[in-house]
C-alpha positions as CSV (number, residue, x, y, z in Angstrom):
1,X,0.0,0.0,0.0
2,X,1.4,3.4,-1.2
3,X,2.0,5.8,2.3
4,X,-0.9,8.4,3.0
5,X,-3.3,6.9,0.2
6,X,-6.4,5.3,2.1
7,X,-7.1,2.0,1.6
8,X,-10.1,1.6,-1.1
9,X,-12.2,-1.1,-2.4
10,X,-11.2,-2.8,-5.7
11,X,-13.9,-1.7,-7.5
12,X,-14.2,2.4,-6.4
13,X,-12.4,3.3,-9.5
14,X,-14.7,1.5,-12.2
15,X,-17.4,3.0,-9.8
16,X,-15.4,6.4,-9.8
17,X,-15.3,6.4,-13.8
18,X,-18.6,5.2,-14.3
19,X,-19.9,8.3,-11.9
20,X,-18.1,11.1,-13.8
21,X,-19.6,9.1,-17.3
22,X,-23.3,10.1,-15.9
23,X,-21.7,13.6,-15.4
24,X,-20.8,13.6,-19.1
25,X,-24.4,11.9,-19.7
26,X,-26.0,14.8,-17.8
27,X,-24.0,17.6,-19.7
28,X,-24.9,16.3,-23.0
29,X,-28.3,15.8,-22.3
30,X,-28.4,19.9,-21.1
31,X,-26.4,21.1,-23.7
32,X,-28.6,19.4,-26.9
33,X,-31.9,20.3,-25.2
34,X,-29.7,24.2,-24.5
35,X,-28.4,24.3,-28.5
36,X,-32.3,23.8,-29.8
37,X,-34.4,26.4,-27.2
38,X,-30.8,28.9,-27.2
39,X,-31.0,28.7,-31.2
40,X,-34.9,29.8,-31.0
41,X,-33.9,32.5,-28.5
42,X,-30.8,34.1,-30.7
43,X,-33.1,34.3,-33.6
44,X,-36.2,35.8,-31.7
45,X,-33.5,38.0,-30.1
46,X,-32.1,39.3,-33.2
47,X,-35.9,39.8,-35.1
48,X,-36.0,42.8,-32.7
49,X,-39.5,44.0,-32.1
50,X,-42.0,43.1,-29.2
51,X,-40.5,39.2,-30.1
52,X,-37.1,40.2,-29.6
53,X,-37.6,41.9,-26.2
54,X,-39.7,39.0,-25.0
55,X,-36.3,37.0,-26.2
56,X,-34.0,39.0,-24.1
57,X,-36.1,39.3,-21.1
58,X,-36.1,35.3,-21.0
59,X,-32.6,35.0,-21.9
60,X,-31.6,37.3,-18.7
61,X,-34.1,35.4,-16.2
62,X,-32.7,31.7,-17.7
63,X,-28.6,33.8,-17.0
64,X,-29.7,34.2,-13.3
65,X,-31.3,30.8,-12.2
66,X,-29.7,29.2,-9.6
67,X,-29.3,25.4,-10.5
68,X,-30.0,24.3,-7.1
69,X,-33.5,26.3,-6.9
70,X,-34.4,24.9,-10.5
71,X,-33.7,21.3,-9.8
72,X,-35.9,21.1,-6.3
73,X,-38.6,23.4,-8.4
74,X,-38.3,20.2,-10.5
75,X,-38.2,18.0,-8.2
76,X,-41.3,18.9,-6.2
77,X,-43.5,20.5,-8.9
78,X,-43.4,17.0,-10.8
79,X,-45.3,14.2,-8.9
80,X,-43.2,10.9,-8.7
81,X,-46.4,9.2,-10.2
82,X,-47.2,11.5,-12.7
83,X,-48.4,9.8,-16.2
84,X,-49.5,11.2,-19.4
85,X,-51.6,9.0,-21.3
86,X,-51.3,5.8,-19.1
87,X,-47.4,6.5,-19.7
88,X,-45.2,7.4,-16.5
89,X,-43.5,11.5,-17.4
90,X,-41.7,11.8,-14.2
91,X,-38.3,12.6,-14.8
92,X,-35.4,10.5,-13.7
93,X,-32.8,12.2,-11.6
94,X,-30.4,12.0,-14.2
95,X,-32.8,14.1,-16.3
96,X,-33.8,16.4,-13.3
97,X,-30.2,17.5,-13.0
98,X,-29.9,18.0,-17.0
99,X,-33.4,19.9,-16.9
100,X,-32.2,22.0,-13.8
101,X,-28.8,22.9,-16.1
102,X,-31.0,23.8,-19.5
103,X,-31.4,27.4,-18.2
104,X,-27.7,28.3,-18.1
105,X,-27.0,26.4,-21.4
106,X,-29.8,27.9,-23.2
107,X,-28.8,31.5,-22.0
108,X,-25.6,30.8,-22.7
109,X,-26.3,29.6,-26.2
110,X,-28.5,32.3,-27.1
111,X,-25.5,34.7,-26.2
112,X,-23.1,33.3,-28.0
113,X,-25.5,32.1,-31.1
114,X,-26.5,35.7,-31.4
115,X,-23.2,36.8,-32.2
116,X,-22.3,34.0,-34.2
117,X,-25.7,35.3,-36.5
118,X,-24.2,38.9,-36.1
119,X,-21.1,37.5,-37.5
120,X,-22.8,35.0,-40.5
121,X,-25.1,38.2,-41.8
122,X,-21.7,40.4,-41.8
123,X,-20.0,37.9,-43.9
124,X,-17.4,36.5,-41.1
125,X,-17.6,33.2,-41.5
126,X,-14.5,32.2,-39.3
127,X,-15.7,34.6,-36.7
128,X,-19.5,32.6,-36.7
129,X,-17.6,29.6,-36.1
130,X,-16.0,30.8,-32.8
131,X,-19.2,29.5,-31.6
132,X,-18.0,26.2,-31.6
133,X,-15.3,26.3,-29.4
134,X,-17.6,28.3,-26.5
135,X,-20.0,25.6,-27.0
136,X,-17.5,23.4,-25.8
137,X,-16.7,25.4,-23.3
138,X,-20.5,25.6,-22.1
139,X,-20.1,21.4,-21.9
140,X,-17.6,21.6,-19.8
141,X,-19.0,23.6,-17.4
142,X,-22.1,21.5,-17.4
143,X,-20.3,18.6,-16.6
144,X,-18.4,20.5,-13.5
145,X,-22.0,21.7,-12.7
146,X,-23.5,18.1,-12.9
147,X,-21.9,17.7,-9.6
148,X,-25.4,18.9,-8.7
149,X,-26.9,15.4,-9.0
150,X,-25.3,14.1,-5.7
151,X,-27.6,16.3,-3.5
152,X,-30.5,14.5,-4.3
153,X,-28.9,11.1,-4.9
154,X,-27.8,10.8,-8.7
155,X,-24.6,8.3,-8.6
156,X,-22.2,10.4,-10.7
157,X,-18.8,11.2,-9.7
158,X,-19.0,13.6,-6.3
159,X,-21.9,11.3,-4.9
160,X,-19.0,8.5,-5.3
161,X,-16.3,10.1,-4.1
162,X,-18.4,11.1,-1.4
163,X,-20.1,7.7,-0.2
164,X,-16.8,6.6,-0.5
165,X,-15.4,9.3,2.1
166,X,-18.4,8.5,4.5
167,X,-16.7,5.3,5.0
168,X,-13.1,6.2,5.5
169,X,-11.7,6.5,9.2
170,X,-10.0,9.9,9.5
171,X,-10.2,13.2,8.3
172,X,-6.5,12.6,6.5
173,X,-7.8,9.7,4.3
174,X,-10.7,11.5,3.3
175,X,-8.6,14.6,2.2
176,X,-6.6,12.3,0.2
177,X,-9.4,10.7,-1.3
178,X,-11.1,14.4,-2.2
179,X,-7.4,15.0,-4.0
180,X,-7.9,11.4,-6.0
181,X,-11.8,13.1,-7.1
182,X,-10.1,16.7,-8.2
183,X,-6.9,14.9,-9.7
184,X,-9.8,13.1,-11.8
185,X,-11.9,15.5,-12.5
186,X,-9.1,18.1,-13.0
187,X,-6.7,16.2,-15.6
188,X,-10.2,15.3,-17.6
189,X,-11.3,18.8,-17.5
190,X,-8.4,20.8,-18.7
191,X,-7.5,18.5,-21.1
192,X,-11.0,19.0,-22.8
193,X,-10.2,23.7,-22.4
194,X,-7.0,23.1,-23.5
195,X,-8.3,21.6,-27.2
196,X,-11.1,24.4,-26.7
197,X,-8.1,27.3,-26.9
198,X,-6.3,25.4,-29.0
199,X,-9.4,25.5,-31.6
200,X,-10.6,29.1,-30.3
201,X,-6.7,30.5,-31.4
202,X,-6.6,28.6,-34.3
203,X,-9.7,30.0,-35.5
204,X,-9.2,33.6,-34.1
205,X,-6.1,33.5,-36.3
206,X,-7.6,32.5,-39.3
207,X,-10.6,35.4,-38.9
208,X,-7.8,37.4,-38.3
209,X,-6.2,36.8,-41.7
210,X,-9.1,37.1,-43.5
């Protein structure tokens, strides 16, 4: 056994990687059901008008929603047994916590998809597709914001990490065991923003040649 690293079942790391897969499951889930209602929003936004205020208005209330108060809203507005058409509509919690996330993504979309408009009807190509690598960006943050799901019991990668610390004897192995989550978590993370500037420079640079 390797000094200062607590001693961990042999199957916390398949259940540790199959945790921060729901995260990834829960970010793509937000950012799809984000791209289509943010796409709708940039384009009301940009028709201008009584349409185009409306647009805005939501835009800003979806910016300021705090994940936490959305997904209990969720949660208790919903009935467990609720059916449409003999058919069960409930949401699971994996789809609670992506529904509770579609306001930031769609906000978020809408921003940046209004520019990336701005940019397509002034002939800037290049510059349009610098929405790509913010969308990317947006995923990212939904999976760090997925982390959500452990509060009302979704098993993705915090809830492990943190069953897992429940069970450990001091507060020095359960340190060390918070260190093994962010070492995780961190090295997945950053690699995904470091491709996202390498694509947002690349593409910068070729808008700025053009």
């Amino acid at each position: 056994m390797i000094p200062f690293v607590p001693q961990l079942p042999a199957d916390f790391l398949p259940q540790l990687l199959a945790g921060m897969a729901v995260n990834f499951q829960i970010a793509a889930i937000a950012l799809v059901i984000g791209l289509a209602l943010g796409a709708l929003l940039a384009w009301s936004k940009l028709g201008g008008g009584v349409l185009g205020a409306t647009a805005t208005a939501l835009i800003g209330l979806m910016r300021a929603a705090p994940t936490f108060v959305v997904m209990f809203f969720l949660l208790n507005i919903i009935p467990r047994d609720a059916t449409l058409f003999g058919v069960g509509v409930a949401p699971s919690g994996i789809m609670t916590v992506a529904l509770s996330l579609v306001p930031y993504s769609a906000s978020y979309v809408a921003d940046n998809g209004a520019e990336a408009l701005k940019q397509l009807r002034a002939g800037s190509t290049l510059g349009a597709l610098l929405f790509l690598p913010n969308v990317t960006r947006a995923f990212f943050v939904l999976v760090m914001s997925s982390s959500a799901g452990a509060a009302i019991g979704v098993t993705e990668g915090i809830a492990v990490i943190l069953r897992e610390a429940a069970l450990l004897p001091s507060l020095g192995d359960k340190l060390v065991l918070f260190a093994i989550g962010i070492l995780f978590f961190g090295i997945t993370l950053q690699a995904g923003f470091a491709l996202m500037r390498l694509l947002q420079r690349h593409l910068g640079q070729r808008a700025l040649r053009d």
